[in-house]
C-alpha positions as CSV (number, residue, x, y, z in Angstrom):
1,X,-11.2,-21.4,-18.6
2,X,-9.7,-19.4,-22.0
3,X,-6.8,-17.8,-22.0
4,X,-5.7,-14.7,-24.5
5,X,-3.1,-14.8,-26.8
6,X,-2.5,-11.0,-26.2
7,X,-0.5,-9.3,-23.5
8,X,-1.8,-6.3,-22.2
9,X,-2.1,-4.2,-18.5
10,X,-5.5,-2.6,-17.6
11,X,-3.5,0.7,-16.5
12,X,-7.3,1.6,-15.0
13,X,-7.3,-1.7,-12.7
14,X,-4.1,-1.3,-11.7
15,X,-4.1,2.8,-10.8
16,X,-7.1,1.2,-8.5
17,X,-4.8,-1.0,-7.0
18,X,-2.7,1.4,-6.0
19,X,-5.1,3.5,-4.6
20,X,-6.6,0.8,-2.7
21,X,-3.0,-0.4,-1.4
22,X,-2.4,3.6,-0.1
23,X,-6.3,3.0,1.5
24,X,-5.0,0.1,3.0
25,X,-2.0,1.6,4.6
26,X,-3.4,4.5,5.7
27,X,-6.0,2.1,7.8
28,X,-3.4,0.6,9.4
29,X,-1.2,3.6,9.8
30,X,-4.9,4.8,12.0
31,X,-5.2,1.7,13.6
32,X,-1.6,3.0,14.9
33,X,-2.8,6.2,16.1
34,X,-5.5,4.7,17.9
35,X,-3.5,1.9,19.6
36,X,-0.6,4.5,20.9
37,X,-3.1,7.2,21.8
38,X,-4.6,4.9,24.4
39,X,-1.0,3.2,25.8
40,X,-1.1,0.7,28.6
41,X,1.5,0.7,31.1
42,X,3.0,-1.1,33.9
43,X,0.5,0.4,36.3
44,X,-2.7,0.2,34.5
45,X,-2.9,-3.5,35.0
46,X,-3.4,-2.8,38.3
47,X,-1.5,-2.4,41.6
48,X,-0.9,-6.5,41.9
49,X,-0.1,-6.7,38.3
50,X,2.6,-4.3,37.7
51,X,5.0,-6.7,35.5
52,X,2.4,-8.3,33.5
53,X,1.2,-4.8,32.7
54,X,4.9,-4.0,31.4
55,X,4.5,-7.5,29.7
56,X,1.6,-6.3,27.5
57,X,3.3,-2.6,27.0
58,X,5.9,-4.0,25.3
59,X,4.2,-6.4,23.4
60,X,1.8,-3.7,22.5
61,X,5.2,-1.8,21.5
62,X,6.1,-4.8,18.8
63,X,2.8,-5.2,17.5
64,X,2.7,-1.2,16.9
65,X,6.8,-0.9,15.1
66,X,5.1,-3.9,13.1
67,X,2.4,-2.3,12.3
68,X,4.3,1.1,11.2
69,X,6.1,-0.9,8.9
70,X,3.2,-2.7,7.8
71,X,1.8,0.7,6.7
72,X,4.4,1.9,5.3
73,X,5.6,-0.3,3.1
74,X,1.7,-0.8,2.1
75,X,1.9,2.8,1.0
76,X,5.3,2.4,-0.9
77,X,4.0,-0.3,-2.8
78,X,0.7,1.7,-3.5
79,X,3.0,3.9,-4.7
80,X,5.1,1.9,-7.0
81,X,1.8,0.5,-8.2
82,X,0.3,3.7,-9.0
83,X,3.5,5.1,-10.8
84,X,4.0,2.1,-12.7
85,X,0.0,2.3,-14.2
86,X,0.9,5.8,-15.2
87,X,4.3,4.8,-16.7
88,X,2.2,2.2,-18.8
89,X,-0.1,4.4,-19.6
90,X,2.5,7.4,-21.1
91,X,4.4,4.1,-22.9
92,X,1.0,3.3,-24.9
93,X,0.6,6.8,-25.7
94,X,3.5,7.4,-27.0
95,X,3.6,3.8,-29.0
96,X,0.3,5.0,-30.5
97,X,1.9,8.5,-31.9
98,X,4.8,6.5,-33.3
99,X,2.7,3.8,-34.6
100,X,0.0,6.7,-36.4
101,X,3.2,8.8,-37.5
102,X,4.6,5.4,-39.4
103,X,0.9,4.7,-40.6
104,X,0.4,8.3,-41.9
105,X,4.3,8.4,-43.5
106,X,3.0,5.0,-45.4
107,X,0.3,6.3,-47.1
């Protein structure tokens, strides 16, 4: 396997991460929806099965504030991700104008 002496970010790559983090959240974030827009109580278990049914409620309950943060902080880091491609990006730019400016003042 090589290895580059050079350090550099592929702003493109990582603008597609970002994107596909805030994908990914907002998959989980409708998995969400569709978990608490078909609740399971106590009594849908079934008349003999009243406390197991409240058993899997609030389990279902975890699993869905997990999930909510799950997809949140997926998004936020989407986010971060995004802003930070965009922040290299600018940077480069503006190291290019300095760097041409010093090159033109040279000659």
């Amino acid at each position: 396997m090589g290895y580059s002496n050079t350090l550099g970010v592929q702003t493109g790559e990582l603008g597609q991460l970002g994107n596909d983090l805030k994908i990914s959240g907002a998959t989980v974030g409708n998995t969400v929806k569709r978990i608490t827009d078909n609740s399971f109580g106590g009594g849908d278990a079934g008349r003999n099965y009243e406390m197991e049914g409240k058993s899997i409620a609030a389990g279902l309950e975890i699993a869905v504030a997990w999930l909510n943060n799950w997809s949140s902080a997926t998004k936020a880091i989407g986010d971060g991700v995004g802003a930070s491609s965009l922040a290299y990006s600018n940077t480069d730019a503006e190291n290019k104008k300095q760097t041409d400016n010093v090159a033109a003042a040279v000659k």
